[in-house]
N, C-alpha and C positions, 0 to 999 in steps of 0.2 A: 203910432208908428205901425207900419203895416209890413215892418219885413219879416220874412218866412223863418222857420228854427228849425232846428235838427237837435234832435234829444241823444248828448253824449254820455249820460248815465243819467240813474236814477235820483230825479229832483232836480235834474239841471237842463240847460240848455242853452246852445249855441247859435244866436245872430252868423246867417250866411247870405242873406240877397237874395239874390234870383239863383243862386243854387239849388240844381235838381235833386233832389230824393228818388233812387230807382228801391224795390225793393230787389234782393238777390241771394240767393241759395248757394252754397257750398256744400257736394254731393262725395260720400265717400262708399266703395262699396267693395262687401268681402264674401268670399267662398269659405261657408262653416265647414270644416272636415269633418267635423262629430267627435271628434281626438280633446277630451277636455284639458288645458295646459297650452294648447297650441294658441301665440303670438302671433295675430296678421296684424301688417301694419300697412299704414295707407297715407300720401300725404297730397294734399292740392299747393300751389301757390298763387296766390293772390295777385289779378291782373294789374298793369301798370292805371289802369285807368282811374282809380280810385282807391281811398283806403274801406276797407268790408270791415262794418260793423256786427258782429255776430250779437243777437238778443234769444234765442231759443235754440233748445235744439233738439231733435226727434228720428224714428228709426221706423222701420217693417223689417219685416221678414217674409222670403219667399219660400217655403219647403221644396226639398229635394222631390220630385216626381217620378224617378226611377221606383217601378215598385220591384220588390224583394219577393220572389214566390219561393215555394219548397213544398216537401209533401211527400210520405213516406214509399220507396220501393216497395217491389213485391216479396216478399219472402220466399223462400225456395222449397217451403214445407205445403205453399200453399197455390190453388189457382192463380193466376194472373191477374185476371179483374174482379178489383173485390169494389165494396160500397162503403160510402161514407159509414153509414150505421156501425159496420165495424172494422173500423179503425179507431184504433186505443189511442190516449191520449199517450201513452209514454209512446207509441208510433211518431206520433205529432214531434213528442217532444227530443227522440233521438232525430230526426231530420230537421228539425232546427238545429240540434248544437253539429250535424254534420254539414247545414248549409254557412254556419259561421266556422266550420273547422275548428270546433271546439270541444274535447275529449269527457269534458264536466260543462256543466255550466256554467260559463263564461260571463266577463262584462258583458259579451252584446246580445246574448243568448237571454239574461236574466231582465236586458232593455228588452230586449224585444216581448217576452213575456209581460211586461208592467205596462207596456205601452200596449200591447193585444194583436192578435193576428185574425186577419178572417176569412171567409173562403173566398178564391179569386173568383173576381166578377165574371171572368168570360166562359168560367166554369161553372158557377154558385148553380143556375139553374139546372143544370143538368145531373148535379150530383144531390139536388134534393126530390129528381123525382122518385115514385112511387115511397113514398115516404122516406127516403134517403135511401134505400136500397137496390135504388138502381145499381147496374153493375156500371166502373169504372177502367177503363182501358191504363194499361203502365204510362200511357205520355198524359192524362188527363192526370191522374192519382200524385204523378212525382210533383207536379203543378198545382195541386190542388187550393193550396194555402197561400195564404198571404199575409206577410208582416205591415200592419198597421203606423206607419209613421207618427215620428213625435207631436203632438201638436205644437201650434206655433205660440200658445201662450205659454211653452213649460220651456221657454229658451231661455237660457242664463251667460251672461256673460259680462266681464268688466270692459271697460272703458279709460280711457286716456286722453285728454288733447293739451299739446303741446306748442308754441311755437317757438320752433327751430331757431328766426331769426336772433330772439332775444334771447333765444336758452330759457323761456319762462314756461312753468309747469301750472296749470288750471286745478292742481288737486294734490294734495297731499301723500293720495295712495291711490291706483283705478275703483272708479266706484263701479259697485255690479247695478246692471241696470235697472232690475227691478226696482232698488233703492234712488236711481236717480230718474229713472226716465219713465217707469211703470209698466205693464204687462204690454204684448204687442198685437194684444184682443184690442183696444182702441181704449181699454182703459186707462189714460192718461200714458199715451206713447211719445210723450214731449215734454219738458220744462223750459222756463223761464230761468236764463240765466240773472242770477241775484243783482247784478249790474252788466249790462251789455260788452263785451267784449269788443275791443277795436286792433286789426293787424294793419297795419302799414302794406301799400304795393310792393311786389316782387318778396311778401314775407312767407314762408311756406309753414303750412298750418300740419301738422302731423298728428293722427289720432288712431291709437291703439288699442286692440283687442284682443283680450284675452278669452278663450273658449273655456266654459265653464259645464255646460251640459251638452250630451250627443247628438244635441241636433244639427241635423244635413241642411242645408238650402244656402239660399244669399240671404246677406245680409245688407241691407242699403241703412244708412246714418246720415243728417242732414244738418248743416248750420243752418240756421236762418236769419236772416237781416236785409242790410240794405246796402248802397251804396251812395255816397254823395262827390257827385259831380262838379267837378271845375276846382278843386282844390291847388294849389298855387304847387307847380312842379307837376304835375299832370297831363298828358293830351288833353284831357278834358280843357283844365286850365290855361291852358295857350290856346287851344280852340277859342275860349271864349274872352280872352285877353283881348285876342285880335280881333272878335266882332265888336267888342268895344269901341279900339281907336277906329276900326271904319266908319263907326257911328260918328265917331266926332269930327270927323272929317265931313 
């Protein structure tokens, strides 16, 4: 017998006919504030055309791009343009915690120390001539520095997926993604769901996240699966109802 199958879970499968197989995606996507605790929640629902099989599923991240400069005043005991060479590191480190307005060192003063700051690009060359001692003007100098953003493999955060429809919960408790999904260096940035996940049309799939470390960017989260067409109650399926009896006619 040569009719086609569609795999409804793991070790099984389901006789459909000439029923199409599309593959198809379910894209959710979030704005990280850097705020750890902070809940975005995001939800698609599921087109009338077919029921969406979910079998994987996977994430990137994009970093925030804003860079963050700073860079110490001139002191009032001294000339105006001074050079990298001597500027002191507690220089550095009071114009950071007054570019976070922070009176101590602060959460984001002590991030931005662990993460690294370095000198801004459109400056770097010029404040390393003559062996750093060039002299540096008040708008070059308050500039001079740069906070080095999080990298994208130190992002943490838990996860949720939900559907709404049925009130059913996919987990226990949010898993944090390192744990379920792996780092977002490409080291395994996706799982195989244990058995594929199936929502019904018009079912609305809801997936939550909870921010766990400071990092800025988007976040994009993906279902993956498929669709199968012509299922009985469907456009699809009246679509193809009716090519039917034409045929028999």
């Amino acid at each position: 017998m040569n009719m086609e199958t569609v795999q409804t879970g793991v070790g099984e499968a389901q006789p459909f006919g000439a029923r199409r197989t599309i593959p198809f995606d379910y894209a959710f996507r979030y704005t990280l504030t850097g705020e750890p605790g902070t809940v975005l929640k995001s939800t698609v629902t599921v087109s009338i055309e077919a029921i969406f099989t979910a079998v994987s599923i996977g994430y990137g991240v994009i970093p925030a791009v804003t860079p963050l400069t700073f860079g110490p005043p001139a002191p009032s005991d001294v000339e105006a343009d001074r050079s990298l060479s001597n500027i002191s590191m507690g220089e550095v480190l009071n114009s950071l915690k007054a570019k976070f307005s922070e009176a101590e060192i602060g959460p984001k003063t002590g991030t931005a120390l662990q993460d690294g700051i370095k000198l801004n690009p459109a400056f770097a060359e010029i404040a390393l001539l003559q062996d750093g001692t060039a002299q540096l003007n008040n708008g070059i100098r308050t500039q001079l520095f740069q906070v080095v953003g999080s990298p994208p493999e130190q992002i943490q955060f838990l996860y949720a997926i939900f559907d709404e429809g049925s009130g059913r919960e996919f987990q226990n408790d949010p898993i944090l993604n390192i744990a379920g999904l792996g780092i977002s260096n490409g080291d395994r940035p996706f799982r195989y769901f244990a058995r594929p996940i199936t929502f019904t049309p018009h079912s609305t799939i809801r997936l939550e996240v909870t921010e766990v470390s400071d990092f800025q960017g988007e976040l994009h989260v993906s279902l993956h699966g498929y669709k199968v067409l012509g299922g009985a109650g469907t456009p699809t399926g009246r679509v193809q109802q009716g090519m039917s009896r034409n045929r028999r006619r």
